[in-house]
Biopython code that builds the backbone (N, CA, C, O; Angstrom):
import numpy as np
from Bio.PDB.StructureBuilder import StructureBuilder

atoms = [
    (1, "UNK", "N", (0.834, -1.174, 0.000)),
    (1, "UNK", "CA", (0.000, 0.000, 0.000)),
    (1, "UNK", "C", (0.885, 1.245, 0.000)),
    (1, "UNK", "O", (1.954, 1.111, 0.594)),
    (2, "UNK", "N", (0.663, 2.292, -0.493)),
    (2, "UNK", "CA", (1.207, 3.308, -0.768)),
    (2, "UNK", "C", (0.222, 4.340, -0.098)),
    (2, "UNK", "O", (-0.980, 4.078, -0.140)),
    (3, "UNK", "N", (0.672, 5.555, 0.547)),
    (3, "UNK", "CA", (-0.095, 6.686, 1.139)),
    (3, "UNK", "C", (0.722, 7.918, 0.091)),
    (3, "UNK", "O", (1.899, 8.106, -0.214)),
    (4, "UNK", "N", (-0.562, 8.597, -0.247)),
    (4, "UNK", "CA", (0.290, 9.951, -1.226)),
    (4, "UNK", "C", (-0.378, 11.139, -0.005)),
    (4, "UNK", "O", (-1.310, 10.747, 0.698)),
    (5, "UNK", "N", (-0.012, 12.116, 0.120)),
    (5, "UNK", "CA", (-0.098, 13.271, 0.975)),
    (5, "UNK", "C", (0.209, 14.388, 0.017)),
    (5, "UNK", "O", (1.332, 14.292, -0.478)),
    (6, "UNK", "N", (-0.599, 15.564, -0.422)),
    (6, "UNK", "CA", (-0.042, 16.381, -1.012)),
    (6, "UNK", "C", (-0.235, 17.611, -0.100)),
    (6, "UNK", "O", (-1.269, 17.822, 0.534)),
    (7, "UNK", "N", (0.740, 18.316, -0.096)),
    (7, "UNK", "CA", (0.016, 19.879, 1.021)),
    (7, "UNK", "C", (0.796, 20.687, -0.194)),
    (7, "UNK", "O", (1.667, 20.203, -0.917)),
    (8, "UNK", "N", (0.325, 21.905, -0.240)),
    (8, "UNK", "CA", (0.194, 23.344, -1.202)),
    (8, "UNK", "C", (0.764, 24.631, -0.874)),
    (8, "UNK", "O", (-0.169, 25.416, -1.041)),
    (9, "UNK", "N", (1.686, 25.222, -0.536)),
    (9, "UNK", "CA", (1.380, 26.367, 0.312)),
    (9, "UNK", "C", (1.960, 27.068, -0.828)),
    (9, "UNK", "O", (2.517, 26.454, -1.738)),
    (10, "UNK", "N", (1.821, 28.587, -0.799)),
    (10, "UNK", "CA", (2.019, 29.347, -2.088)),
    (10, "UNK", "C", (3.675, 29.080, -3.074)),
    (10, "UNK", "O", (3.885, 29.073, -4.286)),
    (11, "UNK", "N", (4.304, 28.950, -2.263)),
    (11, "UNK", "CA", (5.438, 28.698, -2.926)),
    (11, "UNK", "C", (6.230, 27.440, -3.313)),
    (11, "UNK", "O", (7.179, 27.439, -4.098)),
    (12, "UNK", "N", (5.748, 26.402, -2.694)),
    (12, "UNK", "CA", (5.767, 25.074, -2.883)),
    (12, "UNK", "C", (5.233, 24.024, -2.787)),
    (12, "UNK", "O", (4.821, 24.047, -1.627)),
    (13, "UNK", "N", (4.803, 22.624, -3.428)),
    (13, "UNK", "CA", (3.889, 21.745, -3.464)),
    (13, "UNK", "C", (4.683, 20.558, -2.926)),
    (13, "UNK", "O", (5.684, 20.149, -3.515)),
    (14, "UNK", "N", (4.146, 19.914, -1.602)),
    (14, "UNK", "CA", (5.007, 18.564, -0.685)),
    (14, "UNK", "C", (4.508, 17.656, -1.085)),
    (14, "UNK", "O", (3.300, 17.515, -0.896)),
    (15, "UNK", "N", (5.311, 16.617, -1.849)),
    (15, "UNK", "CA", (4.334, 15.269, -1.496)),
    (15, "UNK", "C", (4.811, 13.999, -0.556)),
    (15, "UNK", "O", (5.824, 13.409, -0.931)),
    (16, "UNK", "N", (4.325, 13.659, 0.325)),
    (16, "UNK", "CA", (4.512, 12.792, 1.379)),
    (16, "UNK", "C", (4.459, 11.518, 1.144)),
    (16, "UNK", "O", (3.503, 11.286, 1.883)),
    (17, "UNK", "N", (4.799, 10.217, 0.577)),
    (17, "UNK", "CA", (4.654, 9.596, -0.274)),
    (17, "UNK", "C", (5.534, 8.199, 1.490)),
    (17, "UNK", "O", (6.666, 8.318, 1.959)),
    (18, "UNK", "N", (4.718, 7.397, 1.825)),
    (18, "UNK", "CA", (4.668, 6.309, 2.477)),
    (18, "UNK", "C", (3.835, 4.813, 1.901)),
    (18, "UNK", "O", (2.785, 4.533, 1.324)),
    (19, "UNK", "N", (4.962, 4.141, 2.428)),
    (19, "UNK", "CA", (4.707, 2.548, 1.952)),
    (19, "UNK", "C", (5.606, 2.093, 0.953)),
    (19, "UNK", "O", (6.794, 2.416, 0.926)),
    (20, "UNK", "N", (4.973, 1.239, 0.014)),
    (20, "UNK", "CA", (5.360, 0.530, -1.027)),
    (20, "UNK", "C", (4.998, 1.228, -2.314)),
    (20, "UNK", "O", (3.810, 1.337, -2.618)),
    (21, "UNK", "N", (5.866, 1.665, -3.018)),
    (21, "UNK", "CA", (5.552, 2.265, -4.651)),
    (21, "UNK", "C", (5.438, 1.191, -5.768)),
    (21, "UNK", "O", (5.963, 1.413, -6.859)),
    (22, "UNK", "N", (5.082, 0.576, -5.642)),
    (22, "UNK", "CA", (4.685, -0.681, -6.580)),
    (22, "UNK", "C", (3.687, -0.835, -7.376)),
    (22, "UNK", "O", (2.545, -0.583, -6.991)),
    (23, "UNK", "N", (3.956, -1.284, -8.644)),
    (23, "UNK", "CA", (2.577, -1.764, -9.499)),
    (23, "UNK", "C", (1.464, -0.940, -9.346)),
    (23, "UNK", "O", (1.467, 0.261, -9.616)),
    (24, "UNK", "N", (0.306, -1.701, -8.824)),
    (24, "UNK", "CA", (-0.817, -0.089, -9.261)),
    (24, "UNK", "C", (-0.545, 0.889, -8.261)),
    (24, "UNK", "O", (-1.012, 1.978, -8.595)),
    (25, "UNK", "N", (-0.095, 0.904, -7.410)),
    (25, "UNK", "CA", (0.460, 2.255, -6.222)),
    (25, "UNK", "C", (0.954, 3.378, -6.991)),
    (25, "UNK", "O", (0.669, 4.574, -6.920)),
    (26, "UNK", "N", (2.060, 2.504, -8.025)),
    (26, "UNK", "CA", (2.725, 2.931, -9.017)),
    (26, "UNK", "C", (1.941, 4.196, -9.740)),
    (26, "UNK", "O", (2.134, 5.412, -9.739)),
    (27, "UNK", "N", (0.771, 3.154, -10.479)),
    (27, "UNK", "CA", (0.426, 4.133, -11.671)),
    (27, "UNK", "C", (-0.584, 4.933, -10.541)),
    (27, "UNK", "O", (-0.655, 6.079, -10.986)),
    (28, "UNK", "N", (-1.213, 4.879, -9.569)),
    (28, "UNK", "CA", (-2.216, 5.791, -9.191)),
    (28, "UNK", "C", (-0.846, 7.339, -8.802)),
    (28, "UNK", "O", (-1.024, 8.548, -8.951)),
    (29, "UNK", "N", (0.058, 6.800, -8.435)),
    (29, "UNK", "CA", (1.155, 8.240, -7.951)),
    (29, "UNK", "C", (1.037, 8.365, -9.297)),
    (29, "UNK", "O", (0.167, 9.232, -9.386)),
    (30, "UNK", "N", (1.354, 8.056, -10.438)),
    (30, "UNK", "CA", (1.522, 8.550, -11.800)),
    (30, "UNK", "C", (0.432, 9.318, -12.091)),
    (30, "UNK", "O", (0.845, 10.477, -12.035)),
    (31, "UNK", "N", (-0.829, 9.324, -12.394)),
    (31, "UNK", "CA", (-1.808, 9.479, -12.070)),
    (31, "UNK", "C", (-2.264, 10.613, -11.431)),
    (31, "UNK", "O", (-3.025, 11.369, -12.035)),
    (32, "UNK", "N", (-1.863, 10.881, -10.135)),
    (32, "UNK", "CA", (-1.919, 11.796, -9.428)),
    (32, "UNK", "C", (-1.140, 13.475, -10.116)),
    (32, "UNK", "O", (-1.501, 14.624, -10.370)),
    (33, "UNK", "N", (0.280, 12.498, -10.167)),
    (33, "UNK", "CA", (1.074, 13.310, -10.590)),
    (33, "UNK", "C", (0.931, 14.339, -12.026)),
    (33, "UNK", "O", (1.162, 15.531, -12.228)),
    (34, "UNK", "N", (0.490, 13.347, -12.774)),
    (34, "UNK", "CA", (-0.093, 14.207, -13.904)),
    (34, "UNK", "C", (-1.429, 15.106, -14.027)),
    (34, "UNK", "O", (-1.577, 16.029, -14.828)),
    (35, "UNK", "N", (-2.448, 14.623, -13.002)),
    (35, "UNK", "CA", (-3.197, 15.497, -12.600)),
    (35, "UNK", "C", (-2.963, 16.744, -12.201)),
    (35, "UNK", "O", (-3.309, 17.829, -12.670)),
    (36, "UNK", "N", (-2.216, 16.391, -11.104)),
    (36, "UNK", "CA", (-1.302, 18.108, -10.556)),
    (36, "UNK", "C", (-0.566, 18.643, -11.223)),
    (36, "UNK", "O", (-0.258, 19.729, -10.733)),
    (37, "UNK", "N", (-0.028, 18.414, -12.266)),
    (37, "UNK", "CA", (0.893, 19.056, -13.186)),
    (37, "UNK", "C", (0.745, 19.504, -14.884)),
    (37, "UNK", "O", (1.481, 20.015, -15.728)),
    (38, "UNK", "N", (-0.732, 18.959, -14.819)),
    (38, "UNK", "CA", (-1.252, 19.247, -15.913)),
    (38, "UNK", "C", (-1.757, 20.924, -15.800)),
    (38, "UNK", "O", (-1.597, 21.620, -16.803)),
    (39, "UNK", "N", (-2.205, 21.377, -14.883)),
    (39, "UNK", "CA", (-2.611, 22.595, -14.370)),
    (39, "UNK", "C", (-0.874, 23.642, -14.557)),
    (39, "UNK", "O", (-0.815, 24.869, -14.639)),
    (40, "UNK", "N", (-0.192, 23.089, -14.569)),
    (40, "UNK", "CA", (1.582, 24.313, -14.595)),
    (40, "UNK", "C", (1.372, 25.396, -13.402)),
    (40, "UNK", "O", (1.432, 26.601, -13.647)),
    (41, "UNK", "N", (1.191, 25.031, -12.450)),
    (41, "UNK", "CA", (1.128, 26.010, -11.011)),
    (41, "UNK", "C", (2.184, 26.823, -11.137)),
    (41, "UNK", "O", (2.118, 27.995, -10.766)),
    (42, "UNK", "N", (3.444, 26.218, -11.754)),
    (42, "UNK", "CA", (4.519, 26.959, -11.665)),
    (42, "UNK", "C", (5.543, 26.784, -10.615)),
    (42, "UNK", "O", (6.742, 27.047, -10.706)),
    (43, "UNK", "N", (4.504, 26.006, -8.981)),
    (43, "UNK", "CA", (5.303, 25.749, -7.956)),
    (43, "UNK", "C", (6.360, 24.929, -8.165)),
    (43, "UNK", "O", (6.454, 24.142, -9.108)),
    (44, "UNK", "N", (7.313, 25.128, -7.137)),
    (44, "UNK", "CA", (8.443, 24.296, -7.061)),
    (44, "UNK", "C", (8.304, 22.835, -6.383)),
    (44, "UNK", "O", (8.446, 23.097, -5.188)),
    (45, "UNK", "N", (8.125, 21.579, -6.478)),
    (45, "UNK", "CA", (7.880, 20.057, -6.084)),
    (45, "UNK", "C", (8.770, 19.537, -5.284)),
    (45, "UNK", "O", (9.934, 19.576, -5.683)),
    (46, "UNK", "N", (8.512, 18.956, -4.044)),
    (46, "UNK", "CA", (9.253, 18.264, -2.811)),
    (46, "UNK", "C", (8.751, 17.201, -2.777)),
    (46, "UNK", "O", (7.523, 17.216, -2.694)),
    (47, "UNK", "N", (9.434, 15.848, -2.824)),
    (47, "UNK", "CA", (8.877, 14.845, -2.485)),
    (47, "UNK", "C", (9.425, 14.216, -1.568)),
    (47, "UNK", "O", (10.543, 13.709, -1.654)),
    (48, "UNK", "N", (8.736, 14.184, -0.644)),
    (48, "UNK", "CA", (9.644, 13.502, 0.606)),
    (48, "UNK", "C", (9.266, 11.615, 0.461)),
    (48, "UNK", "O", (8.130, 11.145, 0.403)),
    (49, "UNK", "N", (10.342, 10.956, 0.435)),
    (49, "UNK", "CA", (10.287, 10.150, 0.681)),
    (49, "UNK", "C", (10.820, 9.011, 1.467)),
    (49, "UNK", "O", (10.950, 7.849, 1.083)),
    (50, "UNK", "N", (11.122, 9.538, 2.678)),
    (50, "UNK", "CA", (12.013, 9.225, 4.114)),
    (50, "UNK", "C", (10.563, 8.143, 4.405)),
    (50, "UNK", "O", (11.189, 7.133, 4.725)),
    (51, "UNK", "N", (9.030, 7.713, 4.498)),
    (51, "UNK", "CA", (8.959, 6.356, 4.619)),
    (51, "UNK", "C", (8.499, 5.516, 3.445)),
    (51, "UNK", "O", (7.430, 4.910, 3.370)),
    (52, "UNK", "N", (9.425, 5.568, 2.577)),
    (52, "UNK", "CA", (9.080, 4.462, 1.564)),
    (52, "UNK", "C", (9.845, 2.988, 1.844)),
    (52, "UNK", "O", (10.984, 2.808, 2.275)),
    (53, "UNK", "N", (9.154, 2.311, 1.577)),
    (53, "UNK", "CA", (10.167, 1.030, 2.036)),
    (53, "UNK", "C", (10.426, 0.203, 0.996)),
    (53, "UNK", "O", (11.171, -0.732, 1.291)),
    (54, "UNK", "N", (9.905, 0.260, -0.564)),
    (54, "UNK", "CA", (10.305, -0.381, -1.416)),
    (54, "UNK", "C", (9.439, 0.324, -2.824)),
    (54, "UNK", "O", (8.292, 0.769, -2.873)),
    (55, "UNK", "N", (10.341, 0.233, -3.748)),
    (55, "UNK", "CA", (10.219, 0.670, -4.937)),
    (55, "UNK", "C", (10.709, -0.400, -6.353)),
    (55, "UNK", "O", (11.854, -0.777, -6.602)),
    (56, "UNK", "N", (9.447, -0.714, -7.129)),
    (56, "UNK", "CA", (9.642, -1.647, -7.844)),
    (56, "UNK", "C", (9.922, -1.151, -8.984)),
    (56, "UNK", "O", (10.206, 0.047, -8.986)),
    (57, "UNK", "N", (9.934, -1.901, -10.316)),
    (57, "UNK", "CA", (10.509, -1.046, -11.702)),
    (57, "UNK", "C", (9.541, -0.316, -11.980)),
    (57, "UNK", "O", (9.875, 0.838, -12.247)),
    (58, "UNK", "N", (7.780, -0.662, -12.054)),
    (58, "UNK", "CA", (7.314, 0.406, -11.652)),
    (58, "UNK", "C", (7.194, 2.281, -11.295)),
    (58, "UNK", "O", (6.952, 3.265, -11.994)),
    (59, "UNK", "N", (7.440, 2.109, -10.166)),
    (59, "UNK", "CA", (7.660, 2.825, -9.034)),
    (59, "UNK", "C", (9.049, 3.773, -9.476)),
    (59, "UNK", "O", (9.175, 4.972, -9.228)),
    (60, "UNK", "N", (10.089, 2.867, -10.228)),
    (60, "UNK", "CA", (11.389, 3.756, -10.365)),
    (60, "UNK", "C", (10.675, 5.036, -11.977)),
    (60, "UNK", "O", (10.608, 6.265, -12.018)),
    (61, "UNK", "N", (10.408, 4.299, -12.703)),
    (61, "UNK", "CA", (9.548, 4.912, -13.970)),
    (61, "UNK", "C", (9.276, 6.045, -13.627)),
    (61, "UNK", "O", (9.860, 7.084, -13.933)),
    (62, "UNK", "N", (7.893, 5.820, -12.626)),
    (62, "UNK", "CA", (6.993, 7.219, -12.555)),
    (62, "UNK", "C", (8.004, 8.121, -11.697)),
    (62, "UNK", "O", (7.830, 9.335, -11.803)),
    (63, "UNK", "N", (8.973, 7.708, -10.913)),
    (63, "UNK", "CA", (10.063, 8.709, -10.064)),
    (63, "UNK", "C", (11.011, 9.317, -11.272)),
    (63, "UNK", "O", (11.836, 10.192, -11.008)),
    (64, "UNK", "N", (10.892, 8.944, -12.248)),
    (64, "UNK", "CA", (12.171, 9.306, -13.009)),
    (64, "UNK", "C", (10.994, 10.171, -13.797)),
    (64, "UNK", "O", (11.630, 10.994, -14.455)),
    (65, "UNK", "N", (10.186, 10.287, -13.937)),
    (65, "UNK", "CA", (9.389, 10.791, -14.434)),
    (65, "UNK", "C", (8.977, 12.369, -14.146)),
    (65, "UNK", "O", (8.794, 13.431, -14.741)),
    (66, "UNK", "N", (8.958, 11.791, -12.828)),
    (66, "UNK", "CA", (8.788, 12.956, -11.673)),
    (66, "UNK", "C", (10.079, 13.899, -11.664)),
    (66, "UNK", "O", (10.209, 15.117, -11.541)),
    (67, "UNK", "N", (10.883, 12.960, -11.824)),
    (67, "UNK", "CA", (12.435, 13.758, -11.788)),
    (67, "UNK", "C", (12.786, 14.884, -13.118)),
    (67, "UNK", "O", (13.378, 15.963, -13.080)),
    (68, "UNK", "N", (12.216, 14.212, -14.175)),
    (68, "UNK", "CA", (12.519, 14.762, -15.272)),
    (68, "UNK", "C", (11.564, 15.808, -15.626)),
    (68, "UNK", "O", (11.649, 16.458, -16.667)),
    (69, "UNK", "N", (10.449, 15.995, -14.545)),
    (69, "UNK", "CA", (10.008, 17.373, -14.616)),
    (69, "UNK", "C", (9.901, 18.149, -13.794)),
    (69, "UNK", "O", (8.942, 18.910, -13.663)),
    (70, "UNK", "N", (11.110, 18.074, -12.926)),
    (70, "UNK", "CA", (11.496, 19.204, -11.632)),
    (70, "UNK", "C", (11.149, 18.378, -9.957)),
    (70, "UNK", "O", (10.926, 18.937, -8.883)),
    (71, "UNK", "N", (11.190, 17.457, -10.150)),
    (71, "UNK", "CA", (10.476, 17.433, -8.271)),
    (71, "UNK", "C", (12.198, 16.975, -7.887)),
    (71, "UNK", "O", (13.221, 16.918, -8.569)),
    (72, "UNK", "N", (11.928, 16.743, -6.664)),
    (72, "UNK", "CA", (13.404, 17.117, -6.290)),
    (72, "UNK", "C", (12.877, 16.546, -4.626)),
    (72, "UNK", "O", (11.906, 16.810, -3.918)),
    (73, "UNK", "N", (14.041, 15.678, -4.483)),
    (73, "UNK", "CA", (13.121, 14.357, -3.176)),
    (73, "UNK", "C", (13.750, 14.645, -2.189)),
    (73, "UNK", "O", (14.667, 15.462, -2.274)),
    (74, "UNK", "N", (13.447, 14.098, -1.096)),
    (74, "UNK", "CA", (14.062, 14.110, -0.035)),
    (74, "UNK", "C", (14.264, 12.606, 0.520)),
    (74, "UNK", "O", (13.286, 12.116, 1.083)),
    (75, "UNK", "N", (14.925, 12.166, 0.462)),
    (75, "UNK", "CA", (15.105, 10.501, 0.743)),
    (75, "UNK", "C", (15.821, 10.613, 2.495)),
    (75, "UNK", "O", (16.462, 11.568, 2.933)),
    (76, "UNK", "N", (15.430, 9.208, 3.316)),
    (76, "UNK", "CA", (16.430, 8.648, 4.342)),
    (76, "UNK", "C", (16.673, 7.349, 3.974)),
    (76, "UNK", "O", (16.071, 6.701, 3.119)),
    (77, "UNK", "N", (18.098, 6.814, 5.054)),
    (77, "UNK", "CA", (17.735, 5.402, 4.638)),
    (77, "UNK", "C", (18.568, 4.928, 3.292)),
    (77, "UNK", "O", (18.376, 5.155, 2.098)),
    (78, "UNK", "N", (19.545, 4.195, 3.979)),
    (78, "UNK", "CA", (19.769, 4.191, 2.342)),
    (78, "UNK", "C", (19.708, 3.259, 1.366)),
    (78, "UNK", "O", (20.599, 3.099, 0.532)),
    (79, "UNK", "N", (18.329, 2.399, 1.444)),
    (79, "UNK", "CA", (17.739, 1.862, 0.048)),
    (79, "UNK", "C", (16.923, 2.797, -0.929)),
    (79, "UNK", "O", (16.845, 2.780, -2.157)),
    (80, "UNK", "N", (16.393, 3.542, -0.071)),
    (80, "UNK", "CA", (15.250, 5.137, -0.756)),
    (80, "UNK", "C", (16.760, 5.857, -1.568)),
    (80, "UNK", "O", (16.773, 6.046, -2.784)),
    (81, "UNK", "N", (17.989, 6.205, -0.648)),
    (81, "UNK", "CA", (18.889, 6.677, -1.199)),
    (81, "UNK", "C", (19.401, 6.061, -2.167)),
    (81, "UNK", "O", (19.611, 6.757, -3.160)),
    (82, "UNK", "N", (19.689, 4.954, -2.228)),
    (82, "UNK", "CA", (20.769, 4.160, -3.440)),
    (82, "UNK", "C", (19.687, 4.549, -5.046)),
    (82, "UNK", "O", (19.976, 4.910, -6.187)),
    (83, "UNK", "N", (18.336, 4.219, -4.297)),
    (83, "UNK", "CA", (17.187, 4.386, -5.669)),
    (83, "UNK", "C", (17.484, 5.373, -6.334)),
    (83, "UNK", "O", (18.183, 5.229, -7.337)),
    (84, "UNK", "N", (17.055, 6.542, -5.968)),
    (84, "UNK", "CA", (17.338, 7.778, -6.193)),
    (84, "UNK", "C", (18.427, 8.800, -6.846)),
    (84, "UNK", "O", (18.321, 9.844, -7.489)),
    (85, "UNK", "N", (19.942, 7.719, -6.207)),
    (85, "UNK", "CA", (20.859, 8.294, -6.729)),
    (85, "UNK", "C", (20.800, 7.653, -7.788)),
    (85, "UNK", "O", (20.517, 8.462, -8.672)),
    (86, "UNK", "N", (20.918, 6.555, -8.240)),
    (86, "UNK", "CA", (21.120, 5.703, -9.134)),
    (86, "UNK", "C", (20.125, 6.766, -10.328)),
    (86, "UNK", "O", (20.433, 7.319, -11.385)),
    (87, "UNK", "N", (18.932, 6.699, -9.589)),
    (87, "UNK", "CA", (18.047, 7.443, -10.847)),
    (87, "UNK", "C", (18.476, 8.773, -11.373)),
    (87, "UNK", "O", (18.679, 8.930, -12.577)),
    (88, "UNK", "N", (18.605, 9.640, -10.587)),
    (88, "UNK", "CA", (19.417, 11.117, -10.761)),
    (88, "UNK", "C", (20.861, 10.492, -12.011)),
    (88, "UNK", "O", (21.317, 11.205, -12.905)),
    (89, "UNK", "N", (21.152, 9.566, -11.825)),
    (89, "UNK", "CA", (22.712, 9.640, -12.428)),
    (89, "UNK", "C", (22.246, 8.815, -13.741)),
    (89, "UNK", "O", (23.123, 8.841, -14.604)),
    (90, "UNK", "N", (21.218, 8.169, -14.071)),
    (90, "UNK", "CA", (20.590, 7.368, -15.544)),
    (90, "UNK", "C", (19.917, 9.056, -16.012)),
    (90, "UNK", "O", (20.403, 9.453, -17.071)),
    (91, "UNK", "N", (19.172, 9.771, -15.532)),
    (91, "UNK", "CA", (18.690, 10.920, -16.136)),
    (91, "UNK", "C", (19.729, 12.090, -16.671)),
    (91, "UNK", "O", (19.576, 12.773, -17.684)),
    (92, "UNK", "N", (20.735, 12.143, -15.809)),
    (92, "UNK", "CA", (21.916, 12.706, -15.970)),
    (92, "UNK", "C", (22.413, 12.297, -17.320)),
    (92, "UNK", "O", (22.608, 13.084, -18.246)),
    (93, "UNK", "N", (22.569, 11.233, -17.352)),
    (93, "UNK", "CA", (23.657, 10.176, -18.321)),
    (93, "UNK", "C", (22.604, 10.359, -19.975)),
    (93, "UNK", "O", (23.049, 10.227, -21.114)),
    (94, "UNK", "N", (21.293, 10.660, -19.618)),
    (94, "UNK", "CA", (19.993, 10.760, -20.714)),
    (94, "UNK", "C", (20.505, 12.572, -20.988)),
    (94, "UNK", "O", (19.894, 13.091, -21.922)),
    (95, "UNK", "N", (21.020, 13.036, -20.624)),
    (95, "UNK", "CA", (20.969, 14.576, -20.467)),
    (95, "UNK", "C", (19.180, 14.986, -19.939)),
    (95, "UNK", "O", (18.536, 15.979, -20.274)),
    (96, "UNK", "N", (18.819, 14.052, -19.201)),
    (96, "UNK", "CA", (17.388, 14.739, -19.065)),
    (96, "UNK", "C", (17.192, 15.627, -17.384)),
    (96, "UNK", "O", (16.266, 15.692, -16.575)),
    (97, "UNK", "N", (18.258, 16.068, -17.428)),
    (97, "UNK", "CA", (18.427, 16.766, -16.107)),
    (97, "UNK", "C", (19.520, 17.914, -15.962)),
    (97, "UNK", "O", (19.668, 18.494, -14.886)),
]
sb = StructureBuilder()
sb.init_structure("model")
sb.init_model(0)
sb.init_chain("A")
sb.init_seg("    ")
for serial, (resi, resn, name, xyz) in enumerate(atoms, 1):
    if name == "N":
        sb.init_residue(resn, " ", resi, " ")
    sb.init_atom(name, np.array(xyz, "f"), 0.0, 1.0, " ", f" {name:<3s}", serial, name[0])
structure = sb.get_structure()
């Protein structure tokens, strides 16, 4: 199960993102995500993800996804970390960052 949390405040949009990012968890954050970003708020994107506890190929997709249009995470832990970097440095390597 996956928990998404979004809070708003004028200058930046949080998303709180707990559990498992997997399979349909997956596409409903995808989902979400394109909902909120279809609108171009303009805000700047935080995604905290200090309690995620597993991320499947899935899950890495829609993050790289996320990545490649500005959100910018906050990870603990370092399986959330190894994910993340790893992903930052394949988007890098794409020039998509």
């Amino acid at each position: 199960m996956l928990r998404i949390t979004i809070i708003n405040t004028p200058g930046e949009e949080k998303w709180i993102l707990q559990g498992r990012l997997i399979g349909p968890w997956a596409a409903e954050l995808k989902s979400n995500w394109k909902r909120a970003h279809s609108e171009g708020n303009g805000q700047s994107c935080v995604v905290d993800m200090s309690e995620v506890t597993f991320i499947d190929a899935n899950g890495e997709r829609v993050l790289t996804k996320m990545m490649n249009e500005g959100a910018h995470f906050i990870v603990s832990g370092l399986y959330a970390t190894h994910v993340i970097e790893n992903l930052e440095a394949r988007c890098r390597g794409r020039g998509g960052k």
